[in-house]
TIKE-544152 format. One record per residue (C-alpha): x, y, z. Coordinates in steps of 0.2 Angstrom, whole numbers, padded with zeros to 4 digits, always signed. Example, Ala and Ser with C-alpha at 12.3 -4.5 7.8 and 13.67 -1.06 7.14 Angstrom:
<sites>
+0062-0022+0039/+0068-0005+0036/
</sites>
This chain:
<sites>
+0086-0052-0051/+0087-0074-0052/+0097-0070-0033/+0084-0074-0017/+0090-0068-0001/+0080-0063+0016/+0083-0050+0025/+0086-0051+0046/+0069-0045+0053/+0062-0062+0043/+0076-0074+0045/+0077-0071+0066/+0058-0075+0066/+0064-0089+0061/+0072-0097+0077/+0089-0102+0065/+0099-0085+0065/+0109-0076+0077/+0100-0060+0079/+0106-0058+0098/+0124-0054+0094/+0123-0042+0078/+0132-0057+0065/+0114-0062+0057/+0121-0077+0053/+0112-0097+0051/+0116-0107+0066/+0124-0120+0059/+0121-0133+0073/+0104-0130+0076/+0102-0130+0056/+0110-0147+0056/+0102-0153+0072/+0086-0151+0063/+0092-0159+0047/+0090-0147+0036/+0100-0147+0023/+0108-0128+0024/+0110-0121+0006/+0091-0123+0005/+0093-0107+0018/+0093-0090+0008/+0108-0079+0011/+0105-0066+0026/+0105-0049+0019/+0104-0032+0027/+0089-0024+0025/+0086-0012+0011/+0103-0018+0002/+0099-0019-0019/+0097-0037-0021/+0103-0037-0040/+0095-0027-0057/+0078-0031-0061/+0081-0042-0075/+0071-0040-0093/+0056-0055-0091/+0050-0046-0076/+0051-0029-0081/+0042-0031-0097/+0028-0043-0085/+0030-0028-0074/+0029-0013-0084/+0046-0008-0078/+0062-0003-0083/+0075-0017-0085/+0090-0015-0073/+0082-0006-0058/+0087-0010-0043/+0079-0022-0034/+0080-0021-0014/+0080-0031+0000/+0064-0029+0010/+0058-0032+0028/+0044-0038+0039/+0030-0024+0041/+0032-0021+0059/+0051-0018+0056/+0049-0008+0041/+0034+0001+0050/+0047+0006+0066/+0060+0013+0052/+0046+0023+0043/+0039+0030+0058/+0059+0033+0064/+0056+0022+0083/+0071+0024+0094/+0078+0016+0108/+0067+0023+0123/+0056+0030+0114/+0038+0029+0111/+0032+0012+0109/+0023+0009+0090/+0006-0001+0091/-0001-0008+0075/-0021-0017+0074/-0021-0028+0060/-0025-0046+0057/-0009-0045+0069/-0009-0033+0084/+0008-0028+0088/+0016-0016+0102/+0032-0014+0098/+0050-0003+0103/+0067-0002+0099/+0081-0007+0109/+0100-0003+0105/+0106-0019+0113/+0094-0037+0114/+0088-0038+0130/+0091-0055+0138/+0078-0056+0154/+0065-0052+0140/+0051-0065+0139/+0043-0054+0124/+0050-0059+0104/+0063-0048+0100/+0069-0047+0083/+0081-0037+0071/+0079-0021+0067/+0078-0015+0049/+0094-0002+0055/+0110-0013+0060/+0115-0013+0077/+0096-0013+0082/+0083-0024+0089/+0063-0023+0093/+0055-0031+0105/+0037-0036+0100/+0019-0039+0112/+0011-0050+0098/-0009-0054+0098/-0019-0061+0085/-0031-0045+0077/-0044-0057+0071/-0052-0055+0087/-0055-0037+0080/-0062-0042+0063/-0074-0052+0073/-0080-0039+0088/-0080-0027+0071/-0092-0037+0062/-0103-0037+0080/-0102-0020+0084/-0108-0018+0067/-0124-0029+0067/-0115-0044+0056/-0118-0056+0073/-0105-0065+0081/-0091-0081+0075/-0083-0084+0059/-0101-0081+0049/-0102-0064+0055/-0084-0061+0048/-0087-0066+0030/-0104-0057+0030/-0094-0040+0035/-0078-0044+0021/-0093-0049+0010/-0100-0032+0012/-0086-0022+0011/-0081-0031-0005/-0097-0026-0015/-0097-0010-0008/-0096+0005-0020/-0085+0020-0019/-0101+0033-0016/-0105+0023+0000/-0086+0021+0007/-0083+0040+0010/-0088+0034+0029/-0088+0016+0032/-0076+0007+0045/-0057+0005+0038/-0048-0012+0042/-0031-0012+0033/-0025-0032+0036/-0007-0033+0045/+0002-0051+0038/
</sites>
């Protein structure tokens, strides 16, 4: 498209929008209180918005069409919620990944929270996010599964599951990385 842009759920990761009061704006004085210079920061688009066409280079590097529409995207835990249609008081969404997440909607940001909260892909909604690091699973995987324990143990299992061939996948252990 030669536009960038990054879209709410990412930029209030960030710590530099205002994701709290629905205007998913930069905050000017804390982008200028940490000295960074503000047209390096992307423009803030909604979610799923159509960035621009895609332009002729890329679509021939691609295989696709010139001129279709390229969209704004999100982060995976938010386009995971607007997937599996997560609601306010509804029931909570948990991913295992490299990340393990629990996360629910809220219709309004919740300010006794101690929890991340973060935009929703749908405007006028928020997540709140229990956040754990999931390479603790990769690593009682690899034990559970004879590979030993610590970071050897890991590469022995990816190893393994990298040379593996499809006749002996049909029921082996499936991680699918969350980043």
């Amino acid at each position: 498209t030669g536009e960038r842009a990054i879209d709410p759920t990412q930029a209030s990761y960030t710590g530099l929008m205002a994701s709290t009061d629905g205007s998913c704006r930069w905050l000017a004085d804390v982008v200028q209180r940490l000295g960074i210079p503000p047209q390096q920061l992307p423009p803030v688009r909604p979610s799923l918005s159509v960035l621009g066409p895609l332009m002729a280079t890329t679509a021939a590097t691609l295989g696709l069409p010139t001129g279709i529409p390229v969209l704004v995207g999100s982060g995976d835990t938010p386009a995971a919620s607007y997937a599996l249609g997560t609601e306010p008081g509804g029931r909570p969404l948990l991913i295992m990944g490299t990340t393990h997440v629990v996360s629910n909607a809220l219709a309004a940001p919740d300010p006794r929270a101690k929890a991340l909260q973060r935009v929703d892909v749908r405007a006028g909604r928020w997540l709140i996010n229990g956040v754990i690091n999931g390479g603790d699973s990769l690593a009682e995987g690899a034990a559970r599964l004879g590979y030993g324990q610590g970071d050897i143990a890991v590469e022995a299992l990816v190893g393994t599951a990298f040379q593996a061939r499809p006749n002996q996948m049909t029921d082996a252990p499936v991680f699918i990385p969350h980043t």
